[in-house]
Backbone as CSV, one residue per row, in Angstrom:
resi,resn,N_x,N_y,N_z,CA_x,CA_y,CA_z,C_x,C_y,C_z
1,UNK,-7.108,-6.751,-7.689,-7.731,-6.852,-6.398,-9.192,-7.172,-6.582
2,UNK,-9.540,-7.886,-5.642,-11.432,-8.399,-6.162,-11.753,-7.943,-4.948
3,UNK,-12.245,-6.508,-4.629,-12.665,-6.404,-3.307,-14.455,-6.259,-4.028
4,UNK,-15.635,-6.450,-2.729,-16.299,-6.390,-2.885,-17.132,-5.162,-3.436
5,UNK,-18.056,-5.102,-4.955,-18.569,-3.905,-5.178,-19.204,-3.030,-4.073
6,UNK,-19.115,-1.812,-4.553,-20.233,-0.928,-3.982,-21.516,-1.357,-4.969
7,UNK,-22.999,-2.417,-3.979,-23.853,-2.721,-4.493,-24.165,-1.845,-5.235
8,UNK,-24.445,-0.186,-5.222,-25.409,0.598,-5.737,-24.704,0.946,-7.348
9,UNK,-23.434,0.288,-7.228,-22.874,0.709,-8.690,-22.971,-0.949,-9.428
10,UNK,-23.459,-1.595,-9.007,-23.535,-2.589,-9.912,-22.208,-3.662,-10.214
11,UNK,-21.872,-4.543,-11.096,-20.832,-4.759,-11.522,-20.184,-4.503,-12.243
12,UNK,-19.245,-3.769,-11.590,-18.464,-2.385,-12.440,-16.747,-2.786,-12.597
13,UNK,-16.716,-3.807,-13.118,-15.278,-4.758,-13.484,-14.785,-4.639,-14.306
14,UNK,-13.604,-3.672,-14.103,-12.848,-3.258,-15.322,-11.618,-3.432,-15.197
15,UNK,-10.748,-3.877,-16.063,-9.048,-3.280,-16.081,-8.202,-2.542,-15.591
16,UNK,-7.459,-2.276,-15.542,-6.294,-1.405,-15.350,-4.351,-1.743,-16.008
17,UNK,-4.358,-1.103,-17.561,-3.040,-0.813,-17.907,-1.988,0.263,-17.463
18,UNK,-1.175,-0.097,-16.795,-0.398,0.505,-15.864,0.319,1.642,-16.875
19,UNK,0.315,2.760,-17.342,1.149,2.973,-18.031,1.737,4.301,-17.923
20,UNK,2.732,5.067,-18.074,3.069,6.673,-17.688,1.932,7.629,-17.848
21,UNK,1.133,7.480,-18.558,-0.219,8.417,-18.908,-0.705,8.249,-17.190
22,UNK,-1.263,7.639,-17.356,-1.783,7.241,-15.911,-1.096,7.515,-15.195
23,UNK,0.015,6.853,-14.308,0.561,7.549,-13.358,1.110,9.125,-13.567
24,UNK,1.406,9.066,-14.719,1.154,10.994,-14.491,-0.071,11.804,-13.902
25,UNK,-1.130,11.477,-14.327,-2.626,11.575,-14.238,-2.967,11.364,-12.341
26,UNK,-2.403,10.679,-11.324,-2.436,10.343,-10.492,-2.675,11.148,-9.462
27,UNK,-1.833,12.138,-9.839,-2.125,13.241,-8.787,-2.095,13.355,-7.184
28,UNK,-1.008,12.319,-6.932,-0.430,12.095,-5.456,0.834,12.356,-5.330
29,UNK,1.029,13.754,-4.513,2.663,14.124,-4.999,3.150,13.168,-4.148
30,UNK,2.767,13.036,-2.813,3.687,12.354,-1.771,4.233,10.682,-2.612
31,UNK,2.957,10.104,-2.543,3.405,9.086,-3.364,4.037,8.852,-4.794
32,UNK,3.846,9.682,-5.232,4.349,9.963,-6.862,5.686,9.956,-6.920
33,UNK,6.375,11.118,-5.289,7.396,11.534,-5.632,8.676,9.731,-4.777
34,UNK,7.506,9.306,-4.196,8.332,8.008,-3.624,8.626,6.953,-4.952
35,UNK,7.521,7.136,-5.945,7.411,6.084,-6.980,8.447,6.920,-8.286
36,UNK,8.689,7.820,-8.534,9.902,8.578,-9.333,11.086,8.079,-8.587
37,UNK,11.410,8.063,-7.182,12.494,7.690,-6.695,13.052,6.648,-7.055
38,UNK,11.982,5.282,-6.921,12.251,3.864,-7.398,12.682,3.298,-8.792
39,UNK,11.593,4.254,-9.354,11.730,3.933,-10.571,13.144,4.351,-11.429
40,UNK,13.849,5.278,-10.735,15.394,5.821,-11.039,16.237,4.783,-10.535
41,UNK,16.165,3.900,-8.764,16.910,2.881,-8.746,16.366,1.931,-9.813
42,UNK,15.372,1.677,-10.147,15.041,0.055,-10.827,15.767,-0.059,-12.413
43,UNK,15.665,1.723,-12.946,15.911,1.815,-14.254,16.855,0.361,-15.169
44,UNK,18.382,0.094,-13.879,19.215,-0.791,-14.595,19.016,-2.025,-14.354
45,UNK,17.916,-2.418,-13.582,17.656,-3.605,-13.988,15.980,-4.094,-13.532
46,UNK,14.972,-3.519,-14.151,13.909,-3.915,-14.109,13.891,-4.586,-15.121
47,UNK,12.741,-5.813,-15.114,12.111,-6.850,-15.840,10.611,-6.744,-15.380
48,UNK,10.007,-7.497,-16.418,9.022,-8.369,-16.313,9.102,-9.285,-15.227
49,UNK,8.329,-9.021,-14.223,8.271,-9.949,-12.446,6.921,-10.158,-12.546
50,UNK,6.423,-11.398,-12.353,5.482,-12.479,-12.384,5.509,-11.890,-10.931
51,UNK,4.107,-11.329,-10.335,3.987,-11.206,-8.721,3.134,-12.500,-8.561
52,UNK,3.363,-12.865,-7.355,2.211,-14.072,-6.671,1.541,-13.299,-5.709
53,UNK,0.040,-13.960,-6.244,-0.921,-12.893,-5.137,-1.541,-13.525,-3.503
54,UNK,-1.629,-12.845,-2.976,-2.121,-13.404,-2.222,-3.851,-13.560,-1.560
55,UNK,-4.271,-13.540,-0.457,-5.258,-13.664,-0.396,-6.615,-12.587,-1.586
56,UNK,-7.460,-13.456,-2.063,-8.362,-12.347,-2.982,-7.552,-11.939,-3.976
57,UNK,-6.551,-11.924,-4.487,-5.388,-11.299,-4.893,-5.435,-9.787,-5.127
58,UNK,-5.011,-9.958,-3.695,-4.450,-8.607,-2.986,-3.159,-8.444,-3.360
59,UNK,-2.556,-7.568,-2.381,-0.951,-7.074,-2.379,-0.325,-8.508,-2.688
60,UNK,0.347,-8.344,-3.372,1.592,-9.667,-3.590,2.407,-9.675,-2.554
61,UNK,2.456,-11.318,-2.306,3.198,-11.642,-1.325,4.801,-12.071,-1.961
62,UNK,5.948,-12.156,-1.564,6.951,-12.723,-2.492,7.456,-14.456,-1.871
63,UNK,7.726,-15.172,-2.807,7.970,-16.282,-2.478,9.053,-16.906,-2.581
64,UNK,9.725,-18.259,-2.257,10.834,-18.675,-2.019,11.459,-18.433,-0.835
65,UNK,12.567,-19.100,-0.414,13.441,-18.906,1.113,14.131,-19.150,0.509
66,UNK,15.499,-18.205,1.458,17.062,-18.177,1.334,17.594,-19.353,1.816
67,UNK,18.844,-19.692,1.215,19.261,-20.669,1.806,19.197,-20.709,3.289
68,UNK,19.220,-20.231,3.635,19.199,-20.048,5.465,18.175,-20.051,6.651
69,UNK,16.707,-20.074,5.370,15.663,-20.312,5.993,14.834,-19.027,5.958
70,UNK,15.293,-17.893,6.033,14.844,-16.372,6.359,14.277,-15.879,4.203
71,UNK,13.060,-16.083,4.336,12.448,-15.450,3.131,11.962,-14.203,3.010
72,UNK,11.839,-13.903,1.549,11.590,-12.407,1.414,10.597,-12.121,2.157
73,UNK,9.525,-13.013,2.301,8.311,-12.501,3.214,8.788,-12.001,4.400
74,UNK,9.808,-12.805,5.109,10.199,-12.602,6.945,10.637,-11.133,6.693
75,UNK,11.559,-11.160,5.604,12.177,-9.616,5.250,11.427,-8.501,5.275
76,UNK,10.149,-8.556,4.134,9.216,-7.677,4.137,8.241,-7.435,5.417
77,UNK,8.127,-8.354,6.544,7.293,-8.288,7.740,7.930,-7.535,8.205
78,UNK,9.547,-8.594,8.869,10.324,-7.625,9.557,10.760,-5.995,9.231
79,UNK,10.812,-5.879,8.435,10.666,-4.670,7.334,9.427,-3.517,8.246
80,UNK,8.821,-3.888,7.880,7.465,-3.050,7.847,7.090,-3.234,9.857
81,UNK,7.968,-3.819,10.616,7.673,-3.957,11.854,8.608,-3.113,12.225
82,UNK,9.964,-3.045,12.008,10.634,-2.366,12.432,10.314,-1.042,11.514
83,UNK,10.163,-0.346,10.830,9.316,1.017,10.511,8.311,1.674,11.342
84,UNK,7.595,0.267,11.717,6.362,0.649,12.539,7.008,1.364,14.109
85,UNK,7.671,0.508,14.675,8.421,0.716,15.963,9.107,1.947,15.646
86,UNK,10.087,1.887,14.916,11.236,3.215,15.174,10.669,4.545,14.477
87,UNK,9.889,4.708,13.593,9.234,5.550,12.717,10.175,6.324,12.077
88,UNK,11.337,5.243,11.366,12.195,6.621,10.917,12.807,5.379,9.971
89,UNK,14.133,5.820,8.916,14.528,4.835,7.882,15.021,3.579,8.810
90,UNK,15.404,2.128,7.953,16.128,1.346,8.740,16.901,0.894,7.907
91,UNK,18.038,0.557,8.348,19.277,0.311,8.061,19.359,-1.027,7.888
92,UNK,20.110,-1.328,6.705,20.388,-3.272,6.477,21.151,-3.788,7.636
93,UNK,21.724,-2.947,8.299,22.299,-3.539,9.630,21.146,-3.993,10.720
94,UNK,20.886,-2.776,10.501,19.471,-2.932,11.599,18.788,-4.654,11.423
95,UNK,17.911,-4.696,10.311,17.032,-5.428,9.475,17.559,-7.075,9.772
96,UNK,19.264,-6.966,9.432,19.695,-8.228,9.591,20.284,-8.650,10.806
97,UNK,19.965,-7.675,11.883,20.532,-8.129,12.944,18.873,-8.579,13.800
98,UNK,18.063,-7.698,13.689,16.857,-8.150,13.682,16.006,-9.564,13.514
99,UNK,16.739,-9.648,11.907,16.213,-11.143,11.186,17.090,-12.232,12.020
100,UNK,17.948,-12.248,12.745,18.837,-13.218,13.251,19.797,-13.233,11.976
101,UNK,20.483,-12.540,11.214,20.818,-13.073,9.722,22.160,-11.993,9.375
102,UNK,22.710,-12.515,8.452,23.812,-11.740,7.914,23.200,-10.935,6.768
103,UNK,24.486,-9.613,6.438,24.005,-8.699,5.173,24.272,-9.255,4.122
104,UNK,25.050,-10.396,4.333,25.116,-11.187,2.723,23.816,-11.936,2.228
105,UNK,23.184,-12.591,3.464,22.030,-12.761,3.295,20.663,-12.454,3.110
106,UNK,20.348,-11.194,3.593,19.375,-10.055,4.120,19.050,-9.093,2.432
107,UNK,20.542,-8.250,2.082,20.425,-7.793,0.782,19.971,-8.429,0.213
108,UNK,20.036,-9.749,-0.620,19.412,-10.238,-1.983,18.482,-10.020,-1.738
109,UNK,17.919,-10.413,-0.843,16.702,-10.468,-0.170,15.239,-9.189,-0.831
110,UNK,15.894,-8.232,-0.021,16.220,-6.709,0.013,15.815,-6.238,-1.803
111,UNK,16.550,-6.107,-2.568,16.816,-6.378,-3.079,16.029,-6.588,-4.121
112,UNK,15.253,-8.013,-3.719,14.172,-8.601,-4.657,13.067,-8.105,-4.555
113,UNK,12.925,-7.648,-2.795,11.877,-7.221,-2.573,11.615,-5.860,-3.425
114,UNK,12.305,-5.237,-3.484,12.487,-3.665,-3.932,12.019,-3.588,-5.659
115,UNK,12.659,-4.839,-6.579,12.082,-5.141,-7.690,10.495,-4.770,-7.783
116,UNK,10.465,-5.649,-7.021,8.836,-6.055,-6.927,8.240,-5.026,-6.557
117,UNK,8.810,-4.218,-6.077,7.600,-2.998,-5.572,6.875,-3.019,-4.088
118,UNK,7.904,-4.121,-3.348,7.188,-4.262,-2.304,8.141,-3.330,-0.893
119,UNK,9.025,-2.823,-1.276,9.886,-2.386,-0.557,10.500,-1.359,-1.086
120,UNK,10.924,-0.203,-0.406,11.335,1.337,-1.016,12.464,1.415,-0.210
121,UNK,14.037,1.782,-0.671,14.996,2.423,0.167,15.730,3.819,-0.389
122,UNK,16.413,4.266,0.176,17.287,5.102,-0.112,17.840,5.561,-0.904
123,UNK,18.785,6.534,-1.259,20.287,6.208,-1.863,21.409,5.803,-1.011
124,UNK,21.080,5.737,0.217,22.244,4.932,1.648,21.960,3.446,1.765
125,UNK,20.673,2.844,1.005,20.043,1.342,1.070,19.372,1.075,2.618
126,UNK,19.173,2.640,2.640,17.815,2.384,3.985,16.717,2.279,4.051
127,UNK,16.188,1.450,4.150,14.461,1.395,3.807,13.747,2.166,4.495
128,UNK,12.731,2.533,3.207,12.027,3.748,3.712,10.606,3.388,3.744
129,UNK,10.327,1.942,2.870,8.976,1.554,3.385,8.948,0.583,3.615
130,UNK,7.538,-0.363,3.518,7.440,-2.167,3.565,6.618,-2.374,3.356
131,UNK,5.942,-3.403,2.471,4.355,-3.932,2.460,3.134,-2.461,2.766
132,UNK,3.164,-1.740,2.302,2.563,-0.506,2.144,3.244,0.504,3.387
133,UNK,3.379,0.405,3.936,3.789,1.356,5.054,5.134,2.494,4.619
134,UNK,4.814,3.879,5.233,5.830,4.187,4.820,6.296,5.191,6.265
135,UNK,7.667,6.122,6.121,8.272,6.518,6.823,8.175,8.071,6.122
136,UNK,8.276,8.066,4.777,7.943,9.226,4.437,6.634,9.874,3.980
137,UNK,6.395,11.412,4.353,4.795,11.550,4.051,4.522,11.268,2.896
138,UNK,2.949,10.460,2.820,2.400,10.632,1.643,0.982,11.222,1.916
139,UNK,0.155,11.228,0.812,-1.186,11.608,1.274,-2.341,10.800,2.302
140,UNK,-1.282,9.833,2.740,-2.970,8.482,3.365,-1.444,8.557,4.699
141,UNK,-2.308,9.081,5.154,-2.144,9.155,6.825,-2.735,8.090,7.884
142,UNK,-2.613,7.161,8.758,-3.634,7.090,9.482,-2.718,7.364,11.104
143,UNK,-3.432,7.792,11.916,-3.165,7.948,13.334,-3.801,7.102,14.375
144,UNK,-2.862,6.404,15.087,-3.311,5.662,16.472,-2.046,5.957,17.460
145,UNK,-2.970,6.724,18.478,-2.239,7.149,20.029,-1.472,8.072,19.296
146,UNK,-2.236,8.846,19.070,-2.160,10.297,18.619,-0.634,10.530,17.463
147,UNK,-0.041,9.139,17.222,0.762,8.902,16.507,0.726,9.011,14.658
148,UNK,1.220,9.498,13.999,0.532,9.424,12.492,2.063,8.502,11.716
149,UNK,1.461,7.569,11.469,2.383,7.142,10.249,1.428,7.023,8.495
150,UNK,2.267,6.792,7.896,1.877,6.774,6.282,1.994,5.686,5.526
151,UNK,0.998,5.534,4.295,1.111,4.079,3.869,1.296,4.838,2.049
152,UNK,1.515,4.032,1.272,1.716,3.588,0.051,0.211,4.361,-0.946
153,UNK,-0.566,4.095,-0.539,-1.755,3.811,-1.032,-3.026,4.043,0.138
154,UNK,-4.302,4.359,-0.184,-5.174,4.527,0.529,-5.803,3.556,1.382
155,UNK,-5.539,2.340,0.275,-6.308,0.554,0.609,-5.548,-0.128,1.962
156,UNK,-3.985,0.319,1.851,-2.941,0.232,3.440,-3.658,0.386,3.865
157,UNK,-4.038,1.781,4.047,-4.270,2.846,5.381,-5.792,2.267,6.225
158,UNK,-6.610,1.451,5.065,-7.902,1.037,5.439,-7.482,-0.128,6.521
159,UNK,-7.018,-0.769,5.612,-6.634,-2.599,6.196,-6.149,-2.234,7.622
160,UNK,-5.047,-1.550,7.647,-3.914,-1.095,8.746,-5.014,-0.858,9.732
161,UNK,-5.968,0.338,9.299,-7.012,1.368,10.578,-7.739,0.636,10.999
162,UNK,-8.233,-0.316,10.150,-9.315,-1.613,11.055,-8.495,-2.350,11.952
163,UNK,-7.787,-3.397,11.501,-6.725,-4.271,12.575,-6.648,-3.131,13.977
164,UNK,-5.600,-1.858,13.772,-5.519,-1.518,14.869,-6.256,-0.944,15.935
165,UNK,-8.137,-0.575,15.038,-9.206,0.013,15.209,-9.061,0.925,16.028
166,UNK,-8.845,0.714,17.945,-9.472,1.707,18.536,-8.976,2.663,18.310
167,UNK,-10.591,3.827,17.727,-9.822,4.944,17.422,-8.902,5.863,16.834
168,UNK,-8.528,4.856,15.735,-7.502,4.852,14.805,-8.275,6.124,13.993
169,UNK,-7.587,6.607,12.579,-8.211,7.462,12.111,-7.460,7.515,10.515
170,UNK,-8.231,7.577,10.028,-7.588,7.236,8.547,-7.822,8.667,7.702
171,UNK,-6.882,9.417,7.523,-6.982,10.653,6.683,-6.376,10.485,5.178
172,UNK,-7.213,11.146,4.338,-6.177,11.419,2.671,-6.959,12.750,2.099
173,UNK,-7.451,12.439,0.841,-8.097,13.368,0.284,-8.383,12.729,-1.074
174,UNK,-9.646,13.574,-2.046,-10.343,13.067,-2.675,-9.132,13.920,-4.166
175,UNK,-8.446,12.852,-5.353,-7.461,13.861,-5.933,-8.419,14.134,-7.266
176,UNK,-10.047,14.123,-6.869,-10.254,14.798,-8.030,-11.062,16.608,-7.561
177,UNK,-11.282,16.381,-6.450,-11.956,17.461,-5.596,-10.801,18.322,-4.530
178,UNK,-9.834,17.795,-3.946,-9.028,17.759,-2.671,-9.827,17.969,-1.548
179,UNK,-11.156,17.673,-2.178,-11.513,17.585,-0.228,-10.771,16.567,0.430
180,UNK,-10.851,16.490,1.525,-10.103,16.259,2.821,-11.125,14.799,2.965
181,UNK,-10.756,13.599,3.241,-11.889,12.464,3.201,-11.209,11.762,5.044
182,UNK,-12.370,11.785,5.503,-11.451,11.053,6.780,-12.436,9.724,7.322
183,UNK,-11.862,8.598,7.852,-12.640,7.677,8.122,-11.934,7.071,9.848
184,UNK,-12.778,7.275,10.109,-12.609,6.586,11.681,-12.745,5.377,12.180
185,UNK,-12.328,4.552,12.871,-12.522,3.180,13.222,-12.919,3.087,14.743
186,UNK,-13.531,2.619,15.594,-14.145,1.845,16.569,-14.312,0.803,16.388
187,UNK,-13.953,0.012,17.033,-13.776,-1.443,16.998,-14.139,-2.004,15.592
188,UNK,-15.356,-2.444,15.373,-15.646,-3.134,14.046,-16.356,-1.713,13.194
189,UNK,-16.571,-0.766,13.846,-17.428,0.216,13.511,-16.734,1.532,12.354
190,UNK,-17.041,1.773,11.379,-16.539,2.404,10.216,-16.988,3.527,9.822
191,UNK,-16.939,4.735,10.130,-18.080,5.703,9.743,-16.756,6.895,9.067
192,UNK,-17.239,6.914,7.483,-16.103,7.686,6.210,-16.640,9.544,6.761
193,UNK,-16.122,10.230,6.826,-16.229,11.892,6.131,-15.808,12.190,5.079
194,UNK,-16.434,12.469,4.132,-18.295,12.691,3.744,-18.666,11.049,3.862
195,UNK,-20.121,10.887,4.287,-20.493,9.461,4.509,-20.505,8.634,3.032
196,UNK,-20.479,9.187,1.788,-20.566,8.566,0.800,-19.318,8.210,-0.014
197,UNK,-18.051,8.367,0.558,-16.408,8.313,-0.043,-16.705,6.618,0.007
198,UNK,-15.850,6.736,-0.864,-15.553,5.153,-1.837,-13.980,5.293,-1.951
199,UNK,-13.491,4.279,-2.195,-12.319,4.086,-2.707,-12.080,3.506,-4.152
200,UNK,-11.256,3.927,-5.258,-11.569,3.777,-6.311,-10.278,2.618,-6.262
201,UNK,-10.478,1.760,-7.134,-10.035,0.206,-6.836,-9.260,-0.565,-8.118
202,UNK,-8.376,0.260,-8.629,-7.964,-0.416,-9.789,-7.190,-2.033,-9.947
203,UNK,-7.409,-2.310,-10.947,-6.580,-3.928,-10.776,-5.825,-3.410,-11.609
204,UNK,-4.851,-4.302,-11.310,-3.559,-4.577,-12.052,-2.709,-6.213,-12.688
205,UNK,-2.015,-6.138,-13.741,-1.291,-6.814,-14.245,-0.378,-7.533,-13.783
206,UNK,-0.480,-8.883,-13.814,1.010,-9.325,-13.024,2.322,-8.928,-12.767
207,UNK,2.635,-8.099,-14.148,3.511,-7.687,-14.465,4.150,-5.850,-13.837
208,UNK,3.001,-5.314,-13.186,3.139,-4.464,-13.003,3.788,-3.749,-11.706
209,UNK,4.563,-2.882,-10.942,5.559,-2.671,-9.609,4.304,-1.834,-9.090
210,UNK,4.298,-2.774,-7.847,3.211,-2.203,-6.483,3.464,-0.768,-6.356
211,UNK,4.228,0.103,-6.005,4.253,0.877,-5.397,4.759,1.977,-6.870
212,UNK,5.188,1.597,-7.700,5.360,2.709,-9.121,4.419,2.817,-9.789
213,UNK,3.934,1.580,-9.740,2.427,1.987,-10.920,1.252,1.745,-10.524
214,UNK,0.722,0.755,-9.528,-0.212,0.741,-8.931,-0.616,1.801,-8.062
215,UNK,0.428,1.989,-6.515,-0.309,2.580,-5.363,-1.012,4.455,-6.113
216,UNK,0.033,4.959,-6.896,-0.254,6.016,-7.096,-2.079,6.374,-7.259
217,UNK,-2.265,4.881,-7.792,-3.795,5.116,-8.650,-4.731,5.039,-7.839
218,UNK,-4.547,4.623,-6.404,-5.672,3.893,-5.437,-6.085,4.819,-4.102
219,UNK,-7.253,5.163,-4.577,-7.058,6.946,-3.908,-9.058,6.668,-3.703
220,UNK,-9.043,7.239,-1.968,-10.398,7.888,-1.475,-10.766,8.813,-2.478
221,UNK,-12.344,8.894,-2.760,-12.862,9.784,-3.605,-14.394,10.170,-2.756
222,UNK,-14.495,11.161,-3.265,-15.590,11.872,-2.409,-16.990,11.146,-2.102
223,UNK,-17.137,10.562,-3.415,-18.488,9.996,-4.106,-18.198,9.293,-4.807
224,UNK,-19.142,8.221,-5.377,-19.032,7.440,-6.710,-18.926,8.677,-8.201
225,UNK,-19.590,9.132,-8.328,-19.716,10.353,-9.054,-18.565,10.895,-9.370
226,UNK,-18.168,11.437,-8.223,-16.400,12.023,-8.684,-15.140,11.011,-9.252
227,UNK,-15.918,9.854,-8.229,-14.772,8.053,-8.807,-14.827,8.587,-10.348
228,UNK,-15.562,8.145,-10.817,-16.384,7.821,-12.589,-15.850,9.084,-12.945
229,UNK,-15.811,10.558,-12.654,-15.424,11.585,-13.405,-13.896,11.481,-13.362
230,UNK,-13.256,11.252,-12.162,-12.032,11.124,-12.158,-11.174,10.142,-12.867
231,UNK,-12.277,9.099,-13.237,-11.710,7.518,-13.790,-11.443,8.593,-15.635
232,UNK,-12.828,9.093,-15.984,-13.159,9.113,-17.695,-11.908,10.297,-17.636
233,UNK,-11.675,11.220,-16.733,-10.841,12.368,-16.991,-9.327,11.696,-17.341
234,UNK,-9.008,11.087,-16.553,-7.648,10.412,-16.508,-7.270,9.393,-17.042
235,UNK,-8.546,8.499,-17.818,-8.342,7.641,-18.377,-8.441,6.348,-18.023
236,UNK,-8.385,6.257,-16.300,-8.125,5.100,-15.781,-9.228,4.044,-15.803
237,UNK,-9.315,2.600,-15.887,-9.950,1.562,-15.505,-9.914,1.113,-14.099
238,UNK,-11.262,0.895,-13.153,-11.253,0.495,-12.074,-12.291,0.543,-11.712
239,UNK,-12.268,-0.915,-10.004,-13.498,-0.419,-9.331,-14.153,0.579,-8.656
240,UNK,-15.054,0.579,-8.296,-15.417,1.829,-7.401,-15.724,0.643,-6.326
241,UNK,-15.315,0.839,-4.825,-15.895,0.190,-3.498,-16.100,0.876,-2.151
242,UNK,-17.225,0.712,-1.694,-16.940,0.977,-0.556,-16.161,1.008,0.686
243,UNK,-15.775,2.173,1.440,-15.341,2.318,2.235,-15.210,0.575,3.063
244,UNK,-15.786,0.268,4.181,-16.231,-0.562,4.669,-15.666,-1.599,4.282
245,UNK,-15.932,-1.761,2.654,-15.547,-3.262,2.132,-14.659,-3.273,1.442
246,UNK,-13.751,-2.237,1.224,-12.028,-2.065,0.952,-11.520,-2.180,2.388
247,UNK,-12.281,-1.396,3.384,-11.162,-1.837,4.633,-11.033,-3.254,5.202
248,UNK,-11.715,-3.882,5.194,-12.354,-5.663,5.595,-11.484,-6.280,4.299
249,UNK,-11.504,-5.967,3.253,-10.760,-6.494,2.046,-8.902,-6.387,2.388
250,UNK,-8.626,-5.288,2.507,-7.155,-4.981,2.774,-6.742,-5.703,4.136
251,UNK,-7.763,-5.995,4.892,-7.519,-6.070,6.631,-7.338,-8.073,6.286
252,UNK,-7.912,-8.274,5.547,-7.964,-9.674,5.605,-6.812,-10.209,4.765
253,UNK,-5.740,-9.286,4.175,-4.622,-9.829,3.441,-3.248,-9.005,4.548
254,UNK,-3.373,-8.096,5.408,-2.711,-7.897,5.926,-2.507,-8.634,7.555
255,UNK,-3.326,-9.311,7.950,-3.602,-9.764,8.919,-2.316,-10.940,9.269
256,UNK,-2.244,-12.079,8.304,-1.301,-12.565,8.438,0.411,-12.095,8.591
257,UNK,0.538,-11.001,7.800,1.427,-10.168,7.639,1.608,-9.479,9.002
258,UNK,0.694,-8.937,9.702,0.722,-7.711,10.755,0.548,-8.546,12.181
259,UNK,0.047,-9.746,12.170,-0.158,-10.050,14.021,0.744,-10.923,14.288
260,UNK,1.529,-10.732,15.280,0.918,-9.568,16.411,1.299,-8.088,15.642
261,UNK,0.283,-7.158,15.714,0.955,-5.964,15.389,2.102,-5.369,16.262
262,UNK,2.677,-4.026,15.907,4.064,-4.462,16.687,3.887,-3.109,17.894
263,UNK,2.375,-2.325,18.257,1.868,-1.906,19.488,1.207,-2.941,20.466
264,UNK,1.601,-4.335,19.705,0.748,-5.351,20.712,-0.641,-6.108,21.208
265,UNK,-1.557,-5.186,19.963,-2.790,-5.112,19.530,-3.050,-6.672,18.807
C-alpha cells in the first residue's frame, strides 16, 4: 500500500514478510480468529496467487470474467453489498440470484475469490465477508445510523467512514496499549481520539492472502511512538500514517467498488 507518510516521521518505507511469527504477534482476536478459519479451508489447496492491485496498490482487485459476463469483481461488490443490506451471512443462493446468475456459475467465482483473501465463508459456503467488510465481530467497528457493522482491518473501516461520512464513527483499539482509539467523520472533516493515532501501514507481497496475513497486521495505534514500539516488539515492517491520509487513501480505492453505496449515500 503507498499511502501517504505521516510528514513528521519522515520516509519511513519499509517491508513487510508475511509470516506465522507475525501474525501470531498481531494481537486481533476478532480478526485472527476469522483468518485461522480460512486458513483451515485454504489448507488443500492454497498456492502462490499473483494479486493485481489496484488503485495506489491498495486492496487487490481480482480479474478476468466468467464466461457469462459476471466477474469476480461483480461477485466481490455484490458480495460486500448484500452484507451491507442484510447484516447477517449470505447464501450462494442468495448471491446468484442477486448476480442475475446460476450456482454453477457464481461458485468458481466464489471460490477464487476466497483464495485470494478477498472473501470469507462458512462451513455451510455462506459468506461471511467481502472486500473488507465483515458480518462477524472484529475489532474495527464503524457505526452509521446508529448501526455498527465490521471490517477486516482498520484501513476498511477508514475508507468505508469517510465515503459514508455523516457522522459515521470509526472505533478499534491501539493492540499495543488497548486503549480504545475512535475517529469520527463529518463530511470531509476527520478528528482521531487521542488526536495523535496513526495507523500503522504494512505492505505486502504479491504473494500474500488479504485477510490471513495481511489484515491481522493493520491496526490504529495510539501514537507514532507506540507504532515503532509495537513494530520493534513484534518484529513487523511498516508504515506509520496518518489518520486523515489512510482514510482518503482507502476511500479512493473503495469508491469505485462502493457507489452507489447500498444506504444510497
Amino acid at each position: 500500500m503507498r499511502s501517504t507518510l505521516d510528514g513528521a516521521q519522515g520516509s519511513r518505507r519499509t517491508m513487510i514478510r508475511t509470516t506465522p511469527r507475525l501474525f501470531a504477534g498481531a494481537a486481533v482476536a476478532g480478526t485472527a480468529a476469522i483468518a485461522a478459519f480460512v486458513a483451515g479451508r485454504r489448507a488443500g489447496y492454497r498456492s502462490a496467487i499473483r494479486l493485481d492491485s489496484v488503485d495506489h496498490g491498495d486492496r487487490p482487485r481480482s480479474g478476468g470474467d466468467a464466461d457469462d459476463g459476471i466477474s469476480p469483481r461483480a461477485v466481490e461488490r455484490q458480495s460486500f453489498r448484500l452484507l451491507y443490506r442484510m447484516r447477517r451471512p449470505v447464501s450462494s443462493e442468495e448471491l446468484a440470484d442477486a448476480l442475475g446468475s446460476t450456482l454453477d456459475v457464481v461458485q468458481p467465482l466464489v471460490a477464487e475469490l476466497e483464495k485470494r483473501g478477498h472473501l470469507v465463508r462458512d462451513g455451510d459456503d455462506q459468506v461471511l465477508g467481502a472486500a473488507g467488510l465483515s458480518v462477524v465481530p472484529t475489532p474495527h467497528v464503524f457505526v452509521t445510523n446508529a448501526e455498527p457493522r465490521w471490517t477486516w482491518c482498520a484501513w476498511d473501516a477508514l475508507g468505508i467512514g469517510l465515503l459514508l461520512s455523516k457522522g459515521t464513527v470509526v472505533r478499534s483499539h491501539c493492540p499495543q496499549t488497548g486503549t480504545p482509539i475512535e475517529v469520527r467523520f463529518r463530511g470531509r472533516r476527520i478528528a482521531s481520539t487521542p488526536r495523535n493515532a496513526v495507523l500503522l501501514m504494512p505492505e505486502r507481497s504479491t504473494s500474500c492472502v488479504t485477510v490471513e496475513e495481511w489484515c491481522p497486521l493493520v491496526n490504529l495505534m495510539v501514537n507514532a511512538d507506540k507504532a515503532r514500539g509495537y513494530m520493534e516488539a513484534h518484529g513487523i515492517s511498516a508504515r506509520i500514517v496518518r489518520v486523515s491520509d489512510a482514510a482518503y487513501d482507502s476511500a479512493r480505492s473503495y469508491r469505485p467498488l462502493l457507489r452507489p453505496l447500498p444506504n444510497g449515500s
